[in-house]
C-alpha positions in Angstrom: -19.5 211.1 -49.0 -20.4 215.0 -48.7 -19.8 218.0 -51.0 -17.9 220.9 -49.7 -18.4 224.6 -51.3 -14.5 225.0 -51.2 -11.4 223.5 -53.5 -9.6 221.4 -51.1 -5.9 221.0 -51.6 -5.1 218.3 -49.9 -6.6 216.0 -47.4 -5.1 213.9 -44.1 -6.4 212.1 -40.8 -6.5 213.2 -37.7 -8.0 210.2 -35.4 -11.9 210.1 -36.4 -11.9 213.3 -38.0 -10.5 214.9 -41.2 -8.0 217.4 -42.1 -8.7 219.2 -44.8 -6.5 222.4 -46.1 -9.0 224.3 -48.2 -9.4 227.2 -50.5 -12.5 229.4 -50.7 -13.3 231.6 -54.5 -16.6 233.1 -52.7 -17.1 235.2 -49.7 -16.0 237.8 -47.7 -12.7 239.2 -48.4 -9.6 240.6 -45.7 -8.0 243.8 -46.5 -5.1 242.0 -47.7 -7.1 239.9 -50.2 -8.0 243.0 -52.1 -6.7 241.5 -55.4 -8.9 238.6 -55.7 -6.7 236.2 -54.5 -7.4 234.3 -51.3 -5.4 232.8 -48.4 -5.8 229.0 -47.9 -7.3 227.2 -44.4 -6.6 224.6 -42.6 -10.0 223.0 -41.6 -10.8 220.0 -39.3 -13.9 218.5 -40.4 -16.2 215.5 -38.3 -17.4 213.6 -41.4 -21.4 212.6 -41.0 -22.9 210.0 -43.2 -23.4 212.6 -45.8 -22.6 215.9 -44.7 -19.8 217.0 -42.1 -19.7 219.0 -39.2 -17.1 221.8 -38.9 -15.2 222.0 -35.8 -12.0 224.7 -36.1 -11.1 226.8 -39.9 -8.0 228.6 -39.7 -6.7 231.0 -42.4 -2.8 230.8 -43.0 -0.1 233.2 -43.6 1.6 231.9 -46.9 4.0 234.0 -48.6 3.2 235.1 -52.1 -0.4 233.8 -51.4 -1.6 236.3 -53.9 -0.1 234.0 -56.9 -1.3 231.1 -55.9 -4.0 229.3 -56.9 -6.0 226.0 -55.3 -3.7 223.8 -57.4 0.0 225.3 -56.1 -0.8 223.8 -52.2 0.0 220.5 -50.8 -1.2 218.8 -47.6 1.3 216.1 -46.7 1.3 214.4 -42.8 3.3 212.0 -40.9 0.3 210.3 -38.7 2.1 208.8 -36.0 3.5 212.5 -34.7 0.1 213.9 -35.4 2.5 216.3 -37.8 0.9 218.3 -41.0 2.7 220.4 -43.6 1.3 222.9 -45.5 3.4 223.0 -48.8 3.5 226.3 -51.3 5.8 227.6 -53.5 7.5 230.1 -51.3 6.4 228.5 -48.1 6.7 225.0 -46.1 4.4 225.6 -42.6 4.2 223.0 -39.8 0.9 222.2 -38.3 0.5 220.5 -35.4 -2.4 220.0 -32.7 -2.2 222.5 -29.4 -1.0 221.3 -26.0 -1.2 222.7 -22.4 1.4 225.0 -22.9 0.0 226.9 -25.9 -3.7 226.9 -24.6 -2.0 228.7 -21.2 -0.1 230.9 -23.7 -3.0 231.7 -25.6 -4.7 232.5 -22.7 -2.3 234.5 -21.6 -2.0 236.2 -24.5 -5.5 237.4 -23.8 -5.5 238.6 -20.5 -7.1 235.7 -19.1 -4.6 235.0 -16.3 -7.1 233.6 -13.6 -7.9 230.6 -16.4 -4.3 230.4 -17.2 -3.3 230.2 -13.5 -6.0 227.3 -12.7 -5.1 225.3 -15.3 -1.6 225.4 -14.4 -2.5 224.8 -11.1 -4.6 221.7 -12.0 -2.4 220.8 -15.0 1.1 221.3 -13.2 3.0 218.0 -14.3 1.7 218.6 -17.8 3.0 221.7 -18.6 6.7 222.5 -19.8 6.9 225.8 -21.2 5.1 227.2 -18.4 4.9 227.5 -14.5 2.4 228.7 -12.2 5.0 231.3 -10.4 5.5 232.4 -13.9 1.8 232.6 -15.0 1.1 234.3 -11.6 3.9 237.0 -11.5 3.1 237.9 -15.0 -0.9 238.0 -13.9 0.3 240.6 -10.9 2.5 242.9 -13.4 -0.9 242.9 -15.1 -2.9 243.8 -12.7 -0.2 246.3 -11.5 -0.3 247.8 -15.0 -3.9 248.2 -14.7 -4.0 249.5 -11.4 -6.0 247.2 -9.9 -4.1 247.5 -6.6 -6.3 245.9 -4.4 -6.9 242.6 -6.6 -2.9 242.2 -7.1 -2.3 242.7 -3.2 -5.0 239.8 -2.9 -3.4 237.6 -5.2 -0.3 238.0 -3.1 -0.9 235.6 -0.8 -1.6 233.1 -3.4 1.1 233.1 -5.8 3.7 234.4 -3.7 3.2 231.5 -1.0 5.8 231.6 1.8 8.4 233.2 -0.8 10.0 235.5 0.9 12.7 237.2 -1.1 9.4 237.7 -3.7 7.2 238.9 -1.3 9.7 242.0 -0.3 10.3 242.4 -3.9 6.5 242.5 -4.9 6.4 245.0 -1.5 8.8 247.4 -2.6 7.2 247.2 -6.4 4.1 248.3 -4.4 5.8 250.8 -2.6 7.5 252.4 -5.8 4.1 252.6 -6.9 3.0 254.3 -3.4 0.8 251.7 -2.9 1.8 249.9 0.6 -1.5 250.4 1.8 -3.1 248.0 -0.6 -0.7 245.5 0.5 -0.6 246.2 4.4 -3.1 243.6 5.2 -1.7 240.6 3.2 1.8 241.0 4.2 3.4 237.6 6.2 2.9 238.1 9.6 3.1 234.0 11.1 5.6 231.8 11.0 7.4 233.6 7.8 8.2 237.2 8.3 9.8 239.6 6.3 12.7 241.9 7.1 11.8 244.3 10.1 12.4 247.3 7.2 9.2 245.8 4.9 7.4 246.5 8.0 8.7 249.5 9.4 8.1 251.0 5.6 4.5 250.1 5.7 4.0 251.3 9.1 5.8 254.8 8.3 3.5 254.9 5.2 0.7 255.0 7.4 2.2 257.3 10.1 2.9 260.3 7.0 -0.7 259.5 5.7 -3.4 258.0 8.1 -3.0 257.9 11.5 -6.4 255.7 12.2 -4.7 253.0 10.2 -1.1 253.4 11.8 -3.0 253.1 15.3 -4.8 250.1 14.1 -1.5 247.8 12.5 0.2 248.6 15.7 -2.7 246.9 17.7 -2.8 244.1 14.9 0.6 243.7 14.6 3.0 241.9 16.8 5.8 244.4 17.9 8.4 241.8 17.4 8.0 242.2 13.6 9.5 245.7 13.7 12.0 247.6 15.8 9.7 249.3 18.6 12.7 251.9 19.3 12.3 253.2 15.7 8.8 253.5 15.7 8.2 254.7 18.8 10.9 258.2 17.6 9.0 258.1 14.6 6.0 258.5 16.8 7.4 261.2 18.6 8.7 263.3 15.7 5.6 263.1 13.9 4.0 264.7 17.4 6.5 267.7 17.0 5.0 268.4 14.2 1.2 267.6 15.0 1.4 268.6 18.8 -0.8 266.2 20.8 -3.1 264.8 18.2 -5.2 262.4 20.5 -4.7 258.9 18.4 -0.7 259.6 18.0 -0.8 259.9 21.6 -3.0 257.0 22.4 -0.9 254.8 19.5 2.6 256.0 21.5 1.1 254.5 25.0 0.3 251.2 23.5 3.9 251.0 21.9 5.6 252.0 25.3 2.8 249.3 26.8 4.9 247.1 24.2 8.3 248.3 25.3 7.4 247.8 28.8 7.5 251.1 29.6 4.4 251.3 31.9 4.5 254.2 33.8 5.3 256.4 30.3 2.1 254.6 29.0 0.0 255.0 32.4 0.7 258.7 32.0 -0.4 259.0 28.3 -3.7 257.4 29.0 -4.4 258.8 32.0 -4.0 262.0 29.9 -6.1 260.9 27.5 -8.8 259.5 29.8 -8.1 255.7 27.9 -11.0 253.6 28.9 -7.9 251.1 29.6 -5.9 252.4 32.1 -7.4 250.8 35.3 -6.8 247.3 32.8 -3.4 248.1 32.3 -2.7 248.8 36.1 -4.1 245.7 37.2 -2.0 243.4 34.4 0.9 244.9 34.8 0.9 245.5 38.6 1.4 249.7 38.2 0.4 250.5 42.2 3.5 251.9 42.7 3.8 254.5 39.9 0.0 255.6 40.6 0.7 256.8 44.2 0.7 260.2 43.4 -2.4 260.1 40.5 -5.1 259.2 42.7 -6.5 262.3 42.4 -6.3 262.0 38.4 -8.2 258.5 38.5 -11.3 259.5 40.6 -11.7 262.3 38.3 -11.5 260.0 35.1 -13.7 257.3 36.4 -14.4 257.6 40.0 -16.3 253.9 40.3 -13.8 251.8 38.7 -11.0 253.9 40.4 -13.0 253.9 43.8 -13.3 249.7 43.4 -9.6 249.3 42.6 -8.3 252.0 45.7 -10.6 249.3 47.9 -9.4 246.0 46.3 -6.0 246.8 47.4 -5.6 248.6 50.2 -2.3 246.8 50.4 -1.0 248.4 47.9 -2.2 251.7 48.0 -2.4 252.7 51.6 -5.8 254.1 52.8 -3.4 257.1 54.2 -2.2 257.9 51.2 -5.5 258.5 49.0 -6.8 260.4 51.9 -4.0 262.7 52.0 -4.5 263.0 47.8 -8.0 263.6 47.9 -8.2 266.4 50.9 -6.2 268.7 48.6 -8.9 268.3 46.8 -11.3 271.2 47.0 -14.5 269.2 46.6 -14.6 266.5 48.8 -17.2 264.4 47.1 -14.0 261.9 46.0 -12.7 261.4 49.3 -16.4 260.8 50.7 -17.2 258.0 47.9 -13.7 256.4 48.7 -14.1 256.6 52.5 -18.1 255.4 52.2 -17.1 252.6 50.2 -14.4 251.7 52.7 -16.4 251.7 55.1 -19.4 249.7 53.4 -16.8 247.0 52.1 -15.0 246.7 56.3 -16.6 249.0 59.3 -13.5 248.7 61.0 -10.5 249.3 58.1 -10.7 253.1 57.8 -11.1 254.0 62.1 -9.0 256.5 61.6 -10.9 258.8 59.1 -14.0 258.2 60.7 -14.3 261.5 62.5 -13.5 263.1 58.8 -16.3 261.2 57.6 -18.9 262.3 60.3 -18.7 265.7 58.2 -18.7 263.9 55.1 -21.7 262.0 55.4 -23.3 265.5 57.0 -22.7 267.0 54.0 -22.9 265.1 50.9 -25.8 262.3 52.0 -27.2 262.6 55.2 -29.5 259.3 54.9 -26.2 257.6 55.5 -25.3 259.7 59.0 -27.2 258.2 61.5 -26.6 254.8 60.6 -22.9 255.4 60.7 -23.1 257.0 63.5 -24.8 254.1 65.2 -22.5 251.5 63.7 -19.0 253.5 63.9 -17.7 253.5 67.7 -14.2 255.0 66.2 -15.7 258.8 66.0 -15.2 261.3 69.0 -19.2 261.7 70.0 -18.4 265.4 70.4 -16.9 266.6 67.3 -19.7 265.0 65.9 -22.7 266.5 67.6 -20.7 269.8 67.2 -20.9 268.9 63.2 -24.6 268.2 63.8 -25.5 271.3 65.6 -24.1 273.3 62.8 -26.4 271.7 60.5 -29.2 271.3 62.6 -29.8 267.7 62.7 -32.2 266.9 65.3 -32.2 263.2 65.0 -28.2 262.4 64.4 -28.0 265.0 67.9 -30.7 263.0 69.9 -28.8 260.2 68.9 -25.5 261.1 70.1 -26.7 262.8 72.7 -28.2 259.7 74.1 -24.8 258.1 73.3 -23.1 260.4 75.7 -25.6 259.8 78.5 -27.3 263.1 78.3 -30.8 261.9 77.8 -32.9 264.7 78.9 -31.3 267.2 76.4 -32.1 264.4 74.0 -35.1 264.4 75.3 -35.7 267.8 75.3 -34.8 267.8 71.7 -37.1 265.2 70.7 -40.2 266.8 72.4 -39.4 270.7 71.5 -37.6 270.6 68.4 -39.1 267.5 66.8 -42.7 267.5 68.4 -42.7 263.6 67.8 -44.3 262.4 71.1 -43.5 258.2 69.4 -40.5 259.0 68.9 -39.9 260.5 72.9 -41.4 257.6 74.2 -39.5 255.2 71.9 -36.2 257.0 73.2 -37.6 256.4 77.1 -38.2 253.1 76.4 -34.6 252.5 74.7 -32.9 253.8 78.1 -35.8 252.7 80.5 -35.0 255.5 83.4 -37.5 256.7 86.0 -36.4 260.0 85.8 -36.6 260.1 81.5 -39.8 258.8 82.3 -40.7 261.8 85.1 -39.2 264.2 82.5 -41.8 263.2 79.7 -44.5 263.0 81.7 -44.2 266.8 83.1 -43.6 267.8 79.8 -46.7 266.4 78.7 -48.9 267.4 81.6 -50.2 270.7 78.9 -50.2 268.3 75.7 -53.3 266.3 75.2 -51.6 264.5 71.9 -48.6 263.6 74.0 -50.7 261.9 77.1 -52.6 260.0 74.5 -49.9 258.6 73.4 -48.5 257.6 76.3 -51.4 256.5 77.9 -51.5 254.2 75.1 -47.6 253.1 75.6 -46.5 253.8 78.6 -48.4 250.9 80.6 -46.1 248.3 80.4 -42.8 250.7 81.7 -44.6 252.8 84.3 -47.7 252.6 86.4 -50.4 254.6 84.5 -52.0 255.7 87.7 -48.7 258.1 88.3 -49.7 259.9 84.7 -53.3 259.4 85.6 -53.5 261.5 88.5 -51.1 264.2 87.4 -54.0 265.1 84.1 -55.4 268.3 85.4 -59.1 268.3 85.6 -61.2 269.1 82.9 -58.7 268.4 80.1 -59.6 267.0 76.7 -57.6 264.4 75.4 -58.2 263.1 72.5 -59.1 259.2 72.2 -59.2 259.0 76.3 -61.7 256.3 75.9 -59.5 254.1 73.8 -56.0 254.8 75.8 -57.9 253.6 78.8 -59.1 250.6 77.6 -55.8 250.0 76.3 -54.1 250.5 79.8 -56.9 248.0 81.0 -56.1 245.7 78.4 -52.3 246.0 79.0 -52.7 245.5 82.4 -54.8 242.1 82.0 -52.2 241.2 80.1 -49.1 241.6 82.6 -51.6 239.9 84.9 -51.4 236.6 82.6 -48.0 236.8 82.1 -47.4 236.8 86.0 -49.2 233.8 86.5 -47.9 231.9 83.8 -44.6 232.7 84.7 -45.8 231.9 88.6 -46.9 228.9 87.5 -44.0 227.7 86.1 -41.4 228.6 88.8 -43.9 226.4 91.0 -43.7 223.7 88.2 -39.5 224.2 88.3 -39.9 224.2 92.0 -41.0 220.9 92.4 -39.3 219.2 89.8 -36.0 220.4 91.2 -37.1 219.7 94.9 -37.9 215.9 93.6 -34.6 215.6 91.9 -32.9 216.6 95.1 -35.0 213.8 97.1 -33.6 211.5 94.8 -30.1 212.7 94.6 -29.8 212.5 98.7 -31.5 209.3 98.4 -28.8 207.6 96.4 -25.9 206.0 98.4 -22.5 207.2 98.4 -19.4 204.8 97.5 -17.0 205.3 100.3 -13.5 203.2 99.3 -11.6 201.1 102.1 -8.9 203.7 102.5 -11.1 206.7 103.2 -11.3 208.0 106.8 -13.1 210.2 109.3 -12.5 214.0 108.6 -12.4 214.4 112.2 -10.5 211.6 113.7 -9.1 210.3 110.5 -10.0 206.5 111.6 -11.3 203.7 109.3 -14.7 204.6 108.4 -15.5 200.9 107.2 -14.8 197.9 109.7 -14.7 194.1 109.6 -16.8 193.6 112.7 -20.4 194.9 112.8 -20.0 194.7 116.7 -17.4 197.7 116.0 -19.1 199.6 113.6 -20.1 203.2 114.1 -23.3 205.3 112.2 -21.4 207.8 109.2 -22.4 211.0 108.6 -22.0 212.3 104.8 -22.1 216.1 103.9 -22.6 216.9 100.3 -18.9 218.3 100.2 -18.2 214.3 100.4 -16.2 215.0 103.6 -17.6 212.0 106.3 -17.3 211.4 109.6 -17.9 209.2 112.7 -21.3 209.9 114.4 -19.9 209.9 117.4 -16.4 212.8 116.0 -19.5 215.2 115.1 -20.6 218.0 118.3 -24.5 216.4 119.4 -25.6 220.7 118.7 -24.6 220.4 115.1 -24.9 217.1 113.2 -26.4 218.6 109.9 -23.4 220.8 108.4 -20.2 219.8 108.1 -17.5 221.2 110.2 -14.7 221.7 107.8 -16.8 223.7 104.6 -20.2 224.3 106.3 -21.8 222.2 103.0 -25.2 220.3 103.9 -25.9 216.5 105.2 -26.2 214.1 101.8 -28.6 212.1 103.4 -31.2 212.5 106.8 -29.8 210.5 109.2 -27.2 208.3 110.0 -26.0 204.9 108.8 -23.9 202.1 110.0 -21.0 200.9 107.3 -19.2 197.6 107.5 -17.9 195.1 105.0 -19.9 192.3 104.4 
């Protein structure tokens, strides 16, 4: 039992709890209540020992409620439909608990499609006013409504699934709007597509508006979801109008890369200097249409278009970028191409290498003289001709030794260069009495040069000839030291010559014992084999018959008694030496 500060009209269950439909004489009043008069409410109570607990009051639109009081209202149910009627005089109103369908609708009714649209999604078999297409196209007009753009192309891809007659419909609702660009990045683009115009709309939206973002779905996008022929015109017009604009330029390469129109795309990013185009001539195999642009790729990137020329000399004949690159004012191009040609094969660019003598002379001379020491392809007097121009002493001592002339070399070294190691170096490299002679006269005045080759020269020419030629009185600097040095050098030849005597004495005797042995050993002679001279039997049956054999080295034998008494120890067909001293008697035993 409780007490309630309200009439109650009429009373009915509803599982544990009560219904109770009520009428309230105290309180605060609606506008419509301005009379006095109040509107009766349906209440559902949770009954307590001896109070209650109130868990939903609603106040109900009666007609005439104005002239009614507690006593003119009824509560009748039917329990088993869960069914309650409200009964006035003017008014009979069913009551009956909320399903699914009206707490989505009620929702709904508030604006609160995401709750609406997870219900229905969690609730779907329960529902049968309702679906969650429904709940979710209604949610994107709403959000359309409100401009939220962004969120309604979001929810796209939720509610619109793989639909596709409602995706273009939602896509041109967006586009009436002038909103494609919300949409652009949930658009289908897998196994479902949309119509090639869907896309080609969006894509022209971009074109008129943002050409960053045009550039960008065309790299996204695959071109087989549009017609590339009526983008690619769109393209073009647009760059009538904005005359070269660097993205439109590089977007219309990658669409002819698309449309497999290479060489229109090479020439576009070669124009732009694209970071790409040496990747796009390797995949695509574009040697042939960038015969006549070689001069264009060494400008844009020499390196990468220097390693490419050289990876395929096959396909771009070495000819034919030497015959681009000396139209070429500056030649610094063709000398990085021809030096890495040469670094990568000595041998695969002979025929440029006189061209490259004068490269090397003028752009990086540290490089000359070791091609010109490794390079036999050059003509060696071109090239000291290039060298004398420039006056470079070492590359012309070089080549001059090449060509034989050593003393000018010579000359060069010890007038021009004053390097007396370097002259005695170069005499030693050709070893020549007369360089030697030269070097020495030229010295005769020069203490610093007959120090140094008193200290050097020992071991190529006797030191006594420079020795005696030093004009009395003289200083030279370090004598005392260059003459111990000769001393010491000569000690050492000493040495060496008896070592080395010692062993060809050593070899001597160990090949004169292995001949002792060798022309010890007997020689097989076979039945068959005869006399050289008289071509008889050499071995009999009877020892009474047998006659000494003579063997020469040559393995020709003969009878003792066939061989002239003045010249039994060389054999008188070849002249070859007697195997054995001697002679010997053969039989068969």
């Amino acid at each position: 039992m409780f007490k309630t500060d309200f009439y109650i009209s009429g009373i009915a269950p509803l599982g544990d709890n009560l219904v109770l439909l009520s009428y309230v004489t105290e309180g605060p009043k609606q506008e419509d209540e301005a009379d006095g008069s109040r509107r009766p409410q349906l209440r559902i109570l949770e009954p307590k020992m001896d109070d209650y607990e109130e868990l939903s009051c609603d106040a109900l639109s009666i007609r005439g409620f104005q002239e009614c009081r507690p006593n003119d209202y009824h509560l009748e149910h039917v329990e088993s439909e869960n069914l309650f009627y409200i009964v006035s005089p003017k008014d009979i109103v069913v009551a009956k608990p909320r399903d699914l369908d009206d707490h989505v609708a009620w929702m709904m009714d508030h604006d609160k499609f995401e709750e609406a649209l997870a219900i229905a999604e969690a609730n779907s078999r329960s529902l049968k006013k309702h679906d969650i297409l429904e709940i979710g196209k209604t949610y994107l007009n709403h959000l359309l409504d409100e401009e939220e753009y962004d969120q309604a192309a979001r929810m796209c891809v939720k509610i619109l699934g793989k639909n596709k007659d409602l995706w273009e419909s939602e896509v041109y609702k967006f586009a009436k709007i002038q909103q494609l660009k919300s949409i652009a990045p949930y658009v289908p683009r897998g196994d479902m597509r949309l119509s090639k115009a869907i896309y080609e709309m969006i894509l022209n939206e971009y074109l008129q508006t943002d050409y960053e973002g045009f550039h960008q779905l065309i790299k996204e996008w695959s071109p087989t979801l549009y017609d590339l022929m009526t983008i690619v015109n769109a393209v073009q017009e647009r760059l009538d109008r904005d005359y070269e604009h660097p993205v439109l330029l590089k977007t219309l390469g990658e669409l002819y890369t698309y449309d497999k129109r290479f060489d229109k795309a090479l020439a576009i990013y070669l124009k732009l200097g694209h970071k790409d185009v040496f990747t796009l001539i390797h995949k695509h195999n574009l040697f042939d249409s960038i015969q006549d642009k070689i001069v264009i790729l060494m400008e844009f990137d020499t390196e990468q278009a220097t390693r490419m020329l050289i990876d395929n000399v096959d396909r771009v004949p070495i000819e034919t970028v030497v015959t681009q690159l000396e139209k070429k004012p500056n030649d610094k191009l063709l000398y990085m191409y021809l030096d890495a040609l040469f670094q990568k094969d000595p041998h695969i660019g002979q025929d440029h290498h006189a061209l490259q003598v004068k490269l090397y002379a003028e752009f990086n001379r540290p490089k000359l003289k070791p091609f010109l020491r490794n390079s036999n392809y050059y003509p060696l007097q071109k090239a000291l001709e290039i060298c004398e121009q420039r006056q470079y002493i070492p590359e012309m001592v070089f080549l001059l030794g090449r060509m034989g002339n050593t003393k000018q070399a010579l000359q060069l070294i010890t007038e021009e260069l004053d390097d007396v190691d370097q002259a005695i170096d170069f005499a030693k490299e050709h070893d020549d009495e007369e360089l030697w002679e030269d070097l020495i006269t030229y010295s005769m005045d020069k203490p610093q040069f007959i120090t140094g080759l008193l200290r050097n020269i020992g071991t190529h020419v006797d030191p006594i000839i420079l020795i005696r030629r030093i004009r009395e009185g003289m200083e030279i600097p370090g004598l005392r030291d260059s003459l111990v040095k000769i001393l010491q050098d000569y000690n050492l030849q000493i040495s060496l010559r008896e070592g080395c005597k010692k062993i060809l004495v050593s070899d001597c005797f160990s090949l004169m014992e292995k001949l002792n042995k060798i022309q010890k050993k007997g020689i097989r002679v076979d039945d068959e084999q005869t006399c050289s001279a008289c071509h008889g039997t050499l071995a009999v049956d009877d020892p009474r018959t047998a006659c000494n054999i003579v063997v020469f080295f040559c393995r020709h034998a003969f009878h003792e008694d066939c061989l002239p008494a003045h010249n039994m120890e060389t054999c008188n067909i070849c002249h070859a030496q007697r195997r054995t001293p001697g002679t010997s008697s053969m039989f068969r035993s």
